[in-house]
C-alpha positions as CSV (number, residue, x, y, z in Angstrom):
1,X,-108.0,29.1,65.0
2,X,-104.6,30.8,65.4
3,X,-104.7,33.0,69.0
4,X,-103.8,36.6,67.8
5,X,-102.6,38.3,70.5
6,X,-99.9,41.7,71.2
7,X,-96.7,38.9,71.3
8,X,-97.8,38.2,68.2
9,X,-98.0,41.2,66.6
10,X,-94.6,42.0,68.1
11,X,-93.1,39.3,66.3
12,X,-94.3,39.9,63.0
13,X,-93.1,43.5,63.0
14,X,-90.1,42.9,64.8
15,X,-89.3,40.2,61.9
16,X,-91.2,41.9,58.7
17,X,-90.7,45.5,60.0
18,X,-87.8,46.2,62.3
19,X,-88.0,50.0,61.5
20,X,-91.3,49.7,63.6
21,X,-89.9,47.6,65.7
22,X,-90.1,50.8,68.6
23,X,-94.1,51.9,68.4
24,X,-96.2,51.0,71.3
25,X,-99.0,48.1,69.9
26,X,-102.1,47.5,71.7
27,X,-105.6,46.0,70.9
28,X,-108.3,48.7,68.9
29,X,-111.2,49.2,71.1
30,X,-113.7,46.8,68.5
31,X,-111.3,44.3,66.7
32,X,-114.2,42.7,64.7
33,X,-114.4,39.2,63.5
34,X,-112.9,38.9,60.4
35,X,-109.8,40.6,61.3
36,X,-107.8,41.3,64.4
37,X,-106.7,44.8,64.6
38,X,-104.0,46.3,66.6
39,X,-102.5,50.2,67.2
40,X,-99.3,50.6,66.0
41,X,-98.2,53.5,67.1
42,X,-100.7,56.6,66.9
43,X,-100.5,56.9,63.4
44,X,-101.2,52.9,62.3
45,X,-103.0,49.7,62.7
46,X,-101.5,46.5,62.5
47,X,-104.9,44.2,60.6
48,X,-104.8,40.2,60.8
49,X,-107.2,37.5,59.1
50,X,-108.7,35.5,62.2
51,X,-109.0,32.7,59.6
52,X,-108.3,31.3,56.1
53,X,-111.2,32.4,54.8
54,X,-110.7,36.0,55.6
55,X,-107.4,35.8,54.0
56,X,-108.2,37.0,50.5
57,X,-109.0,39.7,51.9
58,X,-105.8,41.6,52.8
59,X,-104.7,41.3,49.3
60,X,-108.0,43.0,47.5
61,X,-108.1,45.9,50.1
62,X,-104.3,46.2,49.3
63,X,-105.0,46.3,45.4
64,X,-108.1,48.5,45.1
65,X,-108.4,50.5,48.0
66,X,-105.7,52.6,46.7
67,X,-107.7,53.2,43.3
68,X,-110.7,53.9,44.7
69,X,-109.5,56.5,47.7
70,X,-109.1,59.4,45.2
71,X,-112.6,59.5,43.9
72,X,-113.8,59.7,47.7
73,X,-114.3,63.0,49.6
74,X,-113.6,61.0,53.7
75,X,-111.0,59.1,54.2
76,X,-111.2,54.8,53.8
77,X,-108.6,52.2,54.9
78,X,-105.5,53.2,53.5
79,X,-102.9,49.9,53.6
80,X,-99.5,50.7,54.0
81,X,-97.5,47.5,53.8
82,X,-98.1,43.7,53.1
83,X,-97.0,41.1,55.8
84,X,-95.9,38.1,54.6
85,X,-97.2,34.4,56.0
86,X,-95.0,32.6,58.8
87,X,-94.9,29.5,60.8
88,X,-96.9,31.4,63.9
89,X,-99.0,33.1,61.7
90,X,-100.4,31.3,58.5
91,X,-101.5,34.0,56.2
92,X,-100.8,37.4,54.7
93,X,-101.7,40.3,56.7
94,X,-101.4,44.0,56.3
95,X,-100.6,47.6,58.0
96,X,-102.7,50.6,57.5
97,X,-103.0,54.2,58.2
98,X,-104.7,54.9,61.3
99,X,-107.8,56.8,60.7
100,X,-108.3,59.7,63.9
101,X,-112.2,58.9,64.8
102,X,-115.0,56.7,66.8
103,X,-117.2,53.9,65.8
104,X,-120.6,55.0,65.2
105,X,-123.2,54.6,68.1
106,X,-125.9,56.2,69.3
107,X,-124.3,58.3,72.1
108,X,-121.4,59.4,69.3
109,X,-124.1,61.2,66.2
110,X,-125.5,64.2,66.8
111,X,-128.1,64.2,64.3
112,X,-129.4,60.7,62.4
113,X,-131.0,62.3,59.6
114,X,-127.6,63.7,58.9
115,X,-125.6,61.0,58.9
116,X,-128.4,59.3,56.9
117,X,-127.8,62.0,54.1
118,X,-123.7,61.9,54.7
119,X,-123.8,57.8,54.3
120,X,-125.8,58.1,51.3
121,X,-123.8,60.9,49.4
122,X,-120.6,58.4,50.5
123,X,-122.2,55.1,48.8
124,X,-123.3,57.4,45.9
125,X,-119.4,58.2,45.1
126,X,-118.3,54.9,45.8
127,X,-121.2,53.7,43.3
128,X,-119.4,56.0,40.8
129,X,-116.3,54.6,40.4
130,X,-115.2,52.4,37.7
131,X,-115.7,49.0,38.1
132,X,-113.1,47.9,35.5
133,X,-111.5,44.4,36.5
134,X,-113.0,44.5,39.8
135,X,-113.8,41.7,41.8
136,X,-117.1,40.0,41.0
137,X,-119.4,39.5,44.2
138,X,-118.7,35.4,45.5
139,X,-117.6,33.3,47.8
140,X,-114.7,35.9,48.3
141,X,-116.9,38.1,49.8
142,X,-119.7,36.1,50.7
143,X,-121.7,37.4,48.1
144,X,-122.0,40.8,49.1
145,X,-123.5,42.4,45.6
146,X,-124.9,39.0,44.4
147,X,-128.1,37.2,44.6
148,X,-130.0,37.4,47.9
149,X,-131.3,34.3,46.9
150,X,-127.7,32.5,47.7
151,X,-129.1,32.7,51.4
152,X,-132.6,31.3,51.0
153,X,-132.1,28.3,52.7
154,X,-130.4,29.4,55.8
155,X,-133.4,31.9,55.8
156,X,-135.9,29.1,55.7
157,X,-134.2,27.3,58.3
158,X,-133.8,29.9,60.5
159,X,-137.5,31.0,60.0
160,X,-138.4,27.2,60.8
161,X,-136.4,27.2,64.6
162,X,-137.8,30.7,65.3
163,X,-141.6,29.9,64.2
164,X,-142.4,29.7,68.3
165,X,-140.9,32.9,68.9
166,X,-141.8,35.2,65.9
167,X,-144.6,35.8,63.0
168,X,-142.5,33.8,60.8
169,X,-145.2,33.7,58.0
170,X,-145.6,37.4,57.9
171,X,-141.5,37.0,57.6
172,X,-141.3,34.8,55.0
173,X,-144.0,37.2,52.5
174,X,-141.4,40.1,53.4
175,X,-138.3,37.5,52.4
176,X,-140.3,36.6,49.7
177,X,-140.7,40.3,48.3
178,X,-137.0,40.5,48.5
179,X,-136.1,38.0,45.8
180,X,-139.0,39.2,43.4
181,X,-136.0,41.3,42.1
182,X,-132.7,41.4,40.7
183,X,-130.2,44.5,40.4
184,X,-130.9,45.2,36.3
185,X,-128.1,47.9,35.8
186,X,-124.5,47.9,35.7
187,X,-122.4,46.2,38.7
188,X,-121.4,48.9,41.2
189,X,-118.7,49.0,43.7
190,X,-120.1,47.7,46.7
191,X,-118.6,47.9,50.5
192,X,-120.1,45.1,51.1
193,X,-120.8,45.3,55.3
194,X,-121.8,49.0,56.1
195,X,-122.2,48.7,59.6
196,X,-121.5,50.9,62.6
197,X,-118.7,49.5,63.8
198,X,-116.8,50.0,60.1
199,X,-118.0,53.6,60.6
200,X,-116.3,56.6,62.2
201,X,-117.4,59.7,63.7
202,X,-116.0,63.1,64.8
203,X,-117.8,65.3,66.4
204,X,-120.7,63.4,66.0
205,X,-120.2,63.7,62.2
206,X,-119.4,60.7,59.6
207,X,-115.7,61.6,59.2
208,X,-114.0,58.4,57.8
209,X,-115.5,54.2,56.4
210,X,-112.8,51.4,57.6
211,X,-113.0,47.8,57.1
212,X,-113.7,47.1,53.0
213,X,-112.1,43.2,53.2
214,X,-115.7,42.2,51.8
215,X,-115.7,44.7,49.2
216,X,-116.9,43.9,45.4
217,X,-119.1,44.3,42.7
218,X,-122.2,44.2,41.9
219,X,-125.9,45.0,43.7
220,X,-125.8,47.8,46.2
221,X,-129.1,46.8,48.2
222,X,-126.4,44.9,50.8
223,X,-124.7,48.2,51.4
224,X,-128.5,49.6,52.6
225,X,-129.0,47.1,55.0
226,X,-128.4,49.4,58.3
227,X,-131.7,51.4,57.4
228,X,-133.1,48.9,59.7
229,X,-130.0,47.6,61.7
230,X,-129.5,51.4,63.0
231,X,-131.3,53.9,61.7
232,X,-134.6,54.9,63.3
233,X,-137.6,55.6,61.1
234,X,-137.6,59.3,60.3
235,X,-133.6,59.0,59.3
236,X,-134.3,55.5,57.4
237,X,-136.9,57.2,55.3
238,X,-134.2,60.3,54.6
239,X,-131.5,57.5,54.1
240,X,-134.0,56.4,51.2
241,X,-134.7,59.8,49.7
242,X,-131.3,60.6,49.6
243,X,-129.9,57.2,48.0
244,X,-132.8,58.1,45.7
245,X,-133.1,54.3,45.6
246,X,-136.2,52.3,43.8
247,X,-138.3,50.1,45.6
248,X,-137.1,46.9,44.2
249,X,-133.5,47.9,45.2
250,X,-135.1,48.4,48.8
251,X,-137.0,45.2,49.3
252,X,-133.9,43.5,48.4
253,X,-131.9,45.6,51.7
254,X,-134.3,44.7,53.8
255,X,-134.3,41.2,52.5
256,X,-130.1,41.3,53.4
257,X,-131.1,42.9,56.6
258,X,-133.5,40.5,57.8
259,X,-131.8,37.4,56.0
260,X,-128.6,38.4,58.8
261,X,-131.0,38.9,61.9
262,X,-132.8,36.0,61.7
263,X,-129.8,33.5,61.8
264,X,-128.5,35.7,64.7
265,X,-131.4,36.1,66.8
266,X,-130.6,34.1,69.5
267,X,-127.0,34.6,69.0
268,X,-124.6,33.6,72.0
269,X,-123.3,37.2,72.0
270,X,-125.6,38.7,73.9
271,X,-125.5,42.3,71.9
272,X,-125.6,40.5,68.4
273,X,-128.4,39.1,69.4
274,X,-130.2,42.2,71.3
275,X,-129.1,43.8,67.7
276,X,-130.9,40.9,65.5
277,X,-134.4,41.7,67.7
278,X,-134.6,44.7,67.2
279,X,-133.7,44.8,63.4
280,X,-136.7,42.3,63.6
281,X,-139.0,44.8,65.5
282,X,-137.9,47.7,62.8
283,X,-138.7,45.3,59.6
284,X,-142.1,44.5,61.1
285,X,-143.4,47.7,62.6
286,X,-142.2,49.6,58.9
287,X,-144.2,46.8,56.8
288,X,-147.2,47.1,59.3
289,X,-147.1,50.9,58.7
290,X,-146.3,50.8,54.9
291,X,-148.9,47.7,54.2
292,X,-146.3,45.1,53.4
């Protein structure tokens, strides 16, 4: 893996961009793990692949998040230029508009139920748009919008290692209810990893939605996924009300909920993991209170 670091960074815009040559570059607070991301300046951000497969990724966001920006009422990733590949650094890679706000936590919303309704009025628009020569959900984007079913086996494995430490057969019936269904209507834009940290707040408000490298078409249930990774239960219930969602298209985001924290419940990372338990604990205690 190629070290990204601030000499880096210096390089390629010294070389690609010399009239940004002068801006003051320093690491963003949460860089993420598909991407590297870097202040340049006050006003943008300096985004690198951390590895091949993330590549593609620069190039959609730079074709399509331009289209869809206009049909959304916050503000998204905006790219501003393309880097171009070179010896230290081995693939495309892109500048973008900084956008003023912080990562969603608890500490940082005021009001969950709000930001439940906010988020859902957001994924409503960007289900709206015209899908017209999008990209298909794939390997691209690892098949955020596709078949939930493209995961089964890492579920079942996962299920298998953790069968000491969890009620993995209770687990496996609420797996199981996910992939009863499949997403009937049209393909919809989907963002493919809503997630806090691709969130921003101001003033404890949902102000702004960063990081669409994963971005396609297709199902939306993966887009619902942080009713359980965040939200508690009174604010996932308005989340659901106000995405005015059907059931099937539920089981199936708790399905791409549960499919992620299971293969990182005893993650290395100790806050992934912490995450993954309790994304457990909030799939199980809902079913036992809905009858699951």
């Amino acid at each position: 893996m190629v070290e990204i670091n601030k000499e880096l960074v210096q390089q390629l815009i010294d070389q690609q961009f010399p009239q940004w040559s002068g801006l003051l570059i320093s690491p963003v607070e949460k860089s993420g793990h598909d991407n590297r991301t870097f202040h340049l300046g006050d006003k943008r951000t300096v985004r690198l692949p951390s590895g091949p497969e993330y590549a593609p990724q620069v190039v959609k966001e730079l074709a399509w998040l331009p289209k869809l920006q206009p049909f959304l009422s916050l503000p998204i990733s905006t790219p501003l230029a393309k880097g171009e590949s070179t010896k230290d650094y081995p693939f495309p890679w892109s500048i973008n508009l900084w956008i003023e706000g912080d990562t969603v936590n608890y500490n940082r919303v005021t009001d969950l139920n709000q930001l439940a309704v906010d988020l859902a009025a957001l994924l409503k628009e960007l289900q709206s748009i015209d899908t017209s020569g999008g990209p298909v959900a794939g390997e691209h984007n690892f098949y955020r919008g596709g078949l939930l079913s493209v995961y089964h086996h890492e579920t079942q494995t996962a299920l298998e290692e953790l069968k000491s430490e969890l009620p993995t057969d209770k687990i496996n019936d609420i797996w199981s209810l996910a992939l009863e269904s499949k997403w009937q209507s049209t393909p919809v834009w989907v963002h493919g990893d809503i997630a806090p940290g691709n969130l921003l707040v101001k003033n404890g408000k949902l102000c702004g939605v960063i990081d669409f490298g994963i971005l396609g078409m297709g199902d939306p249930a993966c887009d619902y996924a942080m009713a359980w990774t965040f939200f508690d239960q009174d604010s996932r219930r308005t989340f659901y009300n106000s995405l005015g969602c059907d059931e099937d298209t539920w089981n199936r985001a708790r399905g791409w909920a549960l499919w992620k924290a299971l293969i990182t419940y005893n993650d290395t990372d100790c806050e992934i993991a912490t995450s993954a338990k309790k994304t457990i604990g909030a799939i199980l205690e809902e079913c036992k209170l809905t009858d699951i």
